[in-house]
C-alpha positions as CSV (number, residue, x, y, z in Angstrom):
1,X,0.0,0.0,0.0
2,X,1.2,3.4,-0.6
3,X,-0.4,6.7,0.3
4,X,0.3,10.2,-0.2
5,X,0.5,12.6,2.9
6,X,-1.0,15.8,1.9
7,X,-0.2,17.2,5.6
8,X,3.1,16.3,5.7
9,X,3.5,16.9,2.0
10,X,2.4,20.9,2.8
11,X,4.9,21.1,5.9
12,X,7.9,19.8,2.9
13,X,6.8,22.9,1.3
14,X,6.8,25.4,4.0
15,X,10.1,24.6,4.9
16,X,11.7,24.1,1.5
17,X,10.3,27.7,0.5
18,X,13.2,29.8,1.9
19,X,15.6,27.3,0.7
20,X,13.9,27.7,-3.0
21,X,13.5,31.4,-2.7
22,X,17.7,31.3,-2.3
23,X,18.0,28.8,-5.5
24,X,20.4,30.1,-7.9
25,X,18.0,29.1,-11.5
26,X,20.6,26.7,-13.5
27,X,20.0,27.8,-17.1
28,X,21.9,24.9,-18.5
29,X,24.5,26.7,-20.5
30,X,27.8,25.6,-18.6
31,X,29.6,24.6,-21.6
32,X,31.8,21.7,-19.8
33,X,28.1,20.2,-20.3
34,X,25.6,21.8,-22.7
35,X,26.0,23.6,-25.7
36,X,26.7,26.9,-25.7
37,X,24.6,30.0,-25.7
38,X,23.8,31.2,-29.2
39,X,23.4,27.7,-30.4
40,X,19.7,27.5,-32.6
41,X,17.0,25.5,-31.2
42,X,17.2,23.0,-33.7
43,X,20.5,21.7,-32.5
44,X,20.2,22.2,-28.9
45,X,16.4,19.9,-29.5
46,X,18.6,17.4,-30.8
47,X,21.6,17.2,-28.1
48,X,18.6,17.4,-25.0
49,X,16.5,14.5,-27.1
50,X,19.7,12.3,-27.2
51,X,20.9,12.9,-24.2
52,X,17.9,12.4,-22.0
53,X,17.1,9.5,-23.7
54,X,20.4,7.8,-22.3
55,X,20.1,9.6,-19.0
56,X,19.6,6.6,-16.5
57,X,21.2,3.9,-14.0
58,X,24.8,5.7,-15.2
59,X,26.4,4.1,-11.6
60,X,25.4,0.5,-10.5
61,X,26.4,-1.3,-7.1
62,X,29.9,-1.6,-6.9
63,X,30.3,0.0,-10.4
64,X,30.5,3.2,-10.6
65,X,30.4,5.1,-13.9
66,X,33.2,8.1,-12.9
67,X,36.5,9.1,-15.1
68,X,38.9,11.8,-16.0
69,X,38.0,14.1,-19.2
70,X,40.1,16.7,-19.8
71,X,42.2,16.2,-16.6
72,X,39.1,16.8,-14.2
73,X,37.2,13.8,-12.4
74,X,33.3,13.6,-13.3
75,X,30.2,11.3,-11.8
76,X,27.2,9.7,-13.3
77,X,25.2,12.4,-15.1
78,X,27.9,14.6,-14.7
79,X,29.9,12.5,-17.0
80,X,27.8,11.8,-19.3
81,X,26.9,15.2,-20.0
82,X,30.5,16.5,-20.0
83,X,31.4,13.3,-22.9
84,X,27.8,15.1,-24.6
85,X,29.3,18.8,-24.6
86,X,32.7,16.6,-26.0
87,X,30.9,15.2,-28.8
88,X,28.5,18.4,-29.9
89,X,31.8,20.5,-30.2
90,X,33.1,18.0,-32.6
91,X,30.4,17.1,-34.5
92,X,26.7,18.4,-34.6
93,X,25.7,16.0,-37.0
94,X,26.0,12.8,-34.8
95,X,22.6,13.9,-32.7
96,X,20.6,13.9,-35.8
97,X,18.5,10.6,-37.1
98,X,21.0,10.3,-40.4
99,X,23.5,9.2,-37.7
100,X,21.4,7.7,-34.8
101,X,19.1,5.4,-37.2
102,X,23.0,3.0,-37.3
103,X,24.3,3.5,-34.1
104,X,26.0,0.9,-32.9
105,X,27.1,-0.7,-29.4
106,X,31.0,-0.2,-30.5
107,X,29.8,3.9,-31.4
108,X,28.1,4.4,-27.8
109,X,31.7,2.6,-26.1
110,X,34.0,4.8,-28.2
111,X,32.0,7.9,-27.3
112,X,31.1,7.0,-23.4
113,X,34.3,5.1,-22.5
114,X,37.0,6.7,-19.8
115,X,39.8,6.3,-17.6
116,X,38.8,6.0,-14.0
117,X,40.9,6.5,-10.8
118,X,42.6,2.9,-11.8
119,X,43.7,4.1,-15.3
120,X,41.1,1.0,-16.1
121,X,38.9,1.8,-18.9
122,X,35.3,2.3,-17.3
123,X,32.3,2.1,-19.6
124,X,28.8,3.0,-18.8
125,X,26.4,0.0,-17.7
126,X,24.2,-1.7,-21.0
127,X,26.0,0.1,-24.1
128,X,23.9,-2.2,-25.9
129,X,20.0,-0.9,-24.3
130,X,21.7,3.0,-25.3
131,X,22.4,1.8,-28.8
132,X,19.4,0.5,-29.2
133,X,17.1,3.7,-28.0
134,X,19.3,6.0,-30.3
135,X,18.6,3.9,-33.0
136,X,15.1,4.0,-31.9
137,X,15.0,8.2,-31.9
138,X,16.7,7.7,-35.2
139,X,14.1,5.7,-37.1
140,X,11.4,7.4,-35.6
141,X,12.5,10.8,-36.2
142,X,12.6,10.1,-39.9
143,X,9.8,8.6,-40.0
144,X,7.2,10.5,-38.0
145,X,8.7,13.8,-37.8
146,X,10.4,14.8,-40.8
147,X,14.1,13.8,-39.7
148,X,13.6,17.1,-37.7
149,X,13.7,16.7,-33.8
150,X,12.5,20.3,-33.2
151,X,9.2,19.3,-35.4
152,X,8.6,17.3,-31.8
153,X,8.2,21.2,-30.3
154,X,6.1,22.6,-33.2
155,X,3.3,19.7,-33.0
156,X,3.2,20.7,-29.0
157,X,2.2,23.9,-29.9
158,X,4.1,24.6,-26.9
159,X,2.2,22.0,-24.5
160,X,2.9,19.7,-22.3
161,X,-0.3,18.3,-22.5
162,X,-2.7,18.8,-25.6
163,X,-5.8,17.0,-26.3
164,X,-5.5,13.3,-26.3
165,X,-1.9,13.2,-27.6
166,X,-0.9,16.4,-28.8
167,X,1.5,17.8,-26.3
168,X,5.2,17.4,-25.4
169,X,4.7,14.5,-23.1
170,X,2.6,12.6,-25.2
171,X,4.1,12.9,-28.4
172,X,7.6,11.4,-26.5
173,X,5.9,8.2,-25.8
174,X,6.3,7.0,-29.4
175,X,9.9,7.0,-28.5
176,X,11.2,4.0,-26.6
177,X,13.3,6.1,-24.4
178,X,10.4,7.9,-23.1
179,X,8.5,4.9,-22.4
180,X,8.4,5.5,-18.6
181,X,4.9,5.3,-17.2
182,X,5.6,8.2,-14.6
183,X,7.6,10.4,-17.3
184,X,10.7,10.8,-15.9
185,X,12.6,11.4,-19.0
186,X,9.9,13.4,-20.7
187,X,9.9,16.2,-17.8
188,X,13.7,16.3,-17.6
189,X,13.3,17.4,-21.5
190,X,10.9,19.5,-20.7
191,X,12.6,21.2,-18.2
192,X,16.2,21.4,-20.1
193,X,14.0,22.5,-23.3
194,X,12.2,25.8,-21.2
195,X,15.1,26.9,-19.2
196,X,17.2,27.1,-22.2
197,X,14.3,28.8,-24.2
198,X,13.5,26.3,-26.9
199,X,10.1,26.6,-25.4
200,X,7.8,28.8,-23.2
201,X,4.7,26.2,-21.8
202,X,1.7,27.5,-22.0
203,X,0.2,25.0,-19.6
204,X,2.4,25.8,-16.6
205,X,0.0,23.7,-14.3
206,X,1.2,20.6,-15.9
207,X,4.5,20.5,-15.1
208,X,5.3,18.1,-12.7
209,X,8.6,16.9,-11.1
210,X,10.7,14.2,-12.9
211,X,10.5,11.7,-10.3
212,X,13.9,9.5,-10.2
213,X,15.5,7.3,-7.8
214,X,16.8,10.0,-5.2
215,X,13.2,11.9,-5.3
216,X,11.6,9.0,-3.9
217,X,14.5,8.4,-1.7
218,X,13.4,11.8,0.0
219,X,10.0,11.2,-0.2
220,X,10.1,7.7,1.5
221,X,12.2,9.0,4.1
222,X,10.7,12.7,4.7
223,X,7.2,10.8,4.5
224,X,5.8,12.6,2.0
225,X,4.3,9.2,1.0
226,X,4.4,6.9,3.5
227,X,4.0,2.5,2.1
228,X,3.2,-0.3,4.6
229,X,5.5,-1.7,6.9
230,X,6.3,-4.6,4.4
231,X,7.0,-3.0,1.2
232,X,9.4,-0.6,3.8
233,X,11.2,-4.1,5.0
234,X,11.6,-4.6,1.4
235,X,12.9,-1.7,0.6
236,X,15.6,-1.7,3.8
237,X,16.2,-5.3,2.5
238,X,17.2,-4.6,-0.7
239,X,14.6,-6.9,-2.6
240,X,14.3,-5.9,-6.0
241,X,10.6,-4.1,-7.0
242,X,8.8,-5.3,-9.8
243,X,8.2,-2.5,-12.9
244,X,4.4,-2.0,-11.5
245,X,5.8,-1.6,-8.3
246,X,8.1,1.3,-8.6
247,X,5.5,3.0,-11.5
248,X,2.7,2.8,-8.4
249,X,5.5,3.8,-5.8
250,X,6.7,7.0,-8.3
251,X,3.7,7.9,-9.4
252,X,2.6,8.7,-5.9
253,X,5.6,10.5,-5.6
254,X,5.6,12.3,-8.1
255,X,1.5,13.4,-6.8
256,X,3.5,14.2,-3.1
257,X,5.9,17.0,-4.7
258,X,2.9,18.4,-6.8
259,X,1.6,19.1,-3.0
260,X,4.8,20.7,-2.0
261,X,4.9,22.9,-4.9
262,X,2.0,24.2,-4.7
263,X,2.5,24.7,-0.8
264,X,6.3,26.2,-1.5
265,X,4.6,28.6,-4.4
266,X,7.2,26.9,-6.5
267,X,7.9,25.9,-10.6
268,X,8.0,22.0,-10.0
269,X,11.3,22.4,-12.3
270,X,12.5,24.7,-9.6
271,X,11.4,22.3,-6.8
272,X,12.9,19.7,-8.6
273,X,16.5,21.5,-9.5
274,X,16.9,21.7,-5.5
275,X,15.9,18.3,-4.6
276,X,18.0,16.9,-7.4
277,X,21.2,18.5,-5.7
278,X,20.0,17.7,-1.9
279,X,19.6,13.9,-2.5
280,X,23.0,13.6,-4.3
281,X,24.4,16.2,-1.7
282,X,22.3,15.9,1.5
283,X,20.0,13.1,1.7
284,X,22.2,10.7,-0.3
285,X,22.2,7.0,0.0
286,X,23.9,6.1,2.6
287,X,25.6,9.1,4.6
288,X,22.5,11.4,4.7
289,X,23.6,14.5,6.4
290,X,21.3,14.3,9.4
291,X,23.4,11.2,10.3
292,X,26.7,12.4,9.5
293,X,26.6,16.2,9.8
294,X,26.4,19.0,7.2
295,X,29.1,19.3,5.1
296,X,30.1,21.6,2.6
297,X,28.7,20.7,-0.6
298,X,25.3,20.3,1.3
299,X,25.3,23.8,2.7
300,X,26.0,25.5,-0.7
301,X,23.1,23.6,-2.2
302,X,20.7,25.4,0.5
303,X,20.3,21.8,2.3
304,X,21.3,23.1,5.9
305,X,20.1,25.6,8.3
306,X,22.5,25.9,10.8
307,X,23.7,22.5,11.8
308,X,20.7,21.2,10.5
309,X,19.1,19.7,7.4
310,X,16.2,22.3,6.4
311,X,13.3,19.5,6.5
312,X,14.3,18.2,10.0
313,X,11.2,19.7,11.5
314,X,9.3,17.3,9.2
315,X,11.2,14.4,8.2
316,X,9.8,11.4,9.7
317,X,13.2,9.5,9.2
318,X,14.7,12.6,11.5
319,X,12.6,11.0,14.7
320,X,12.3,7.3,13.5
321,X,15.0,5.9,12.5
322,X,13.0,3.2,10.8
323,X,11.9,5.2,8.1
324,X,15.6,6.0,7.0
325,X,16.0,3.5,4.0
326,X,18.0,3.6,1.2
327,X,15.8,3.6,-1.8
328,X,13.6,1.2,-4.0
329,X,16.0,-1.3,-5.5
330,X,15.0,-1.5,-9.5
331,X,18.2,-1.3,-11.5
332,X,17.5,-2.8,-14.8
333,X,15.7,0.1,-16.3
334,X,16.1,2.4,-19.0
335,X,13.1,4.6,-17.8
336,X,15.0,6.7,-15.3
């Protein structure tokens, strides 16, 4: 069983207001990751497609996907967005379908390969599933949209949701890579795509959070949305969740941080830049800062007050140390 907790979910927002009103707005134009500023629509649609399509699981247990580019050391996303900038400088051409449509698994290794701290070669985790949904965007973009991935943005009519299938969200789906019941993928686009002004929405009150792996860390623990003692056991136990499972836990999730939006006043792609940061910085796996103390990275991401983390006052995991899991074990995934 899983619930959402509107009262608790409207104290989250109280408390993460000041925190949000602080936010510095990322506008995704740091050029160690992103193209740079100036760069048409057309191509910057193209890199965000390509790149949010292969935007999941990037570290596994054990495994982590983090290497040297350029002389400076980069993890998970990070990495895989600084090897994207990489290849956009050099060559436009390969995040357009004439290219994707033959992608192969020995293309995605060449291009997503690094050292690591070993001097070992470390690749990402299933080259061959990437390959595969680039080849996918490929096809499809020839074939249903003209070979042009900004046509995706002019049938929105800039909106994320449109009639039965009209709108940004929607006409993703046809894509394997944004396949995701809960839209993860699709609402990261959407969010890279406005901030960098590809798109203004005109349906602002659909946005919702892209719900991934350290949002429903947060919301487990902070009890936002609160599951029955057994599916927490579970969790705690490390059992893998079957694909309905985490879609019904997410989903509820991603209904909890609607609440604290709207009780923070907040953009849920605002809301969602700061919770991003605070579960890779603050509330991370396994050395959350309420535990360990708050450290440096977590204070410049807005995460403490003080010598406290900001949702103390309402974390249920703060008072009960039960609730203080790791998160949902589903690895073998391509939706988020």
């Amino acid at each position: 069983m899983v619930s959402v907790e509107r009262v608790k979910a409207e104290m989250v927002g109280k408390l993460i207001a000041p925190a949000l009103a602080r936010l510095t707005v990322d506008t995704f134009e740091d050029r160690r990751y992103y193209p740079p500023p100036g760069t048409n629509r057309r191509d910057l649609m193209a890199y965000f497609l390509v790149m949010v399509a292969m935007d999941h699981r990037l570290s596994r247990p054990g495994r982590d996907y983090e290497g040297y580019v350029g002389g400076e050391l980069y993890h998970g996303a990070d990495l895989l967005y600084r090897l994207g900038a990489e290849m956009f400088e050099r060559d436009r051409s390969f995040f357009y379908p004439e290219r994707l449509k033959s992608i192969t698994v020995k293309d995605v290794l060449n291009w997503l390969m690094v050292k690591g701290k070993s001097g070992r070669e470390i690749r990402p985790p299933d080259p061959e599933v990437r390959a595969e949904l680039l080849r996918d965007l490929g096809v499809k973009l020839e074939a249903l949209f003209n070979g042009d991935p900004f046509e995706i943005v002019v049938r929105s009519k800039g909106f994320l949701r449109l009639g039965v299938a009209e709108g940004l969200i929607d006409l993703l789906k046809v894509f394997k890579a944004y396949q995701d019941p809960v839209e993860k993928k699709a609402f990261l686009l959407a969010k890279f795509i406005e901030r960098r002004g590809i798109v203004r929405f005109q349906d602002p009150q659909d946005k919702e959070v892209p719900v991934d792996n350290h949002l429903t860390r947060i919301a487990l623990r902070t009890g936002i949305v609160d599951v029955d003692r057994e599916t927490l056991e579970r969790i705690a136990a490390n059992i893998e969740f079957e694909p309905f499972e985490d879609a019904y836990l997410r989903m509820a999730v991603r209904q909890a941080y609607r609440l604290v939006a709207q009780a923070a006043g907040a953009d849920p792609f605002i809301l969602d830049d700061f919770l991003w940061t605070f579960g890779r910085r603050c509330c991370t796996l396994m050395d959350p800062s309420c535990a360990s103390g708050c450290g440096l990275r977590c204070r410049q991401s807005g995460g403490c007050e003080g010598n406290s983390c900001v949702l103390a006052p309402a974390c249920k995991a703060f008072t009960d140390r039960l609730y203080m899991v790791p998160e949902h074990k589903f690895l073998n995934t391509w939706w988020y």
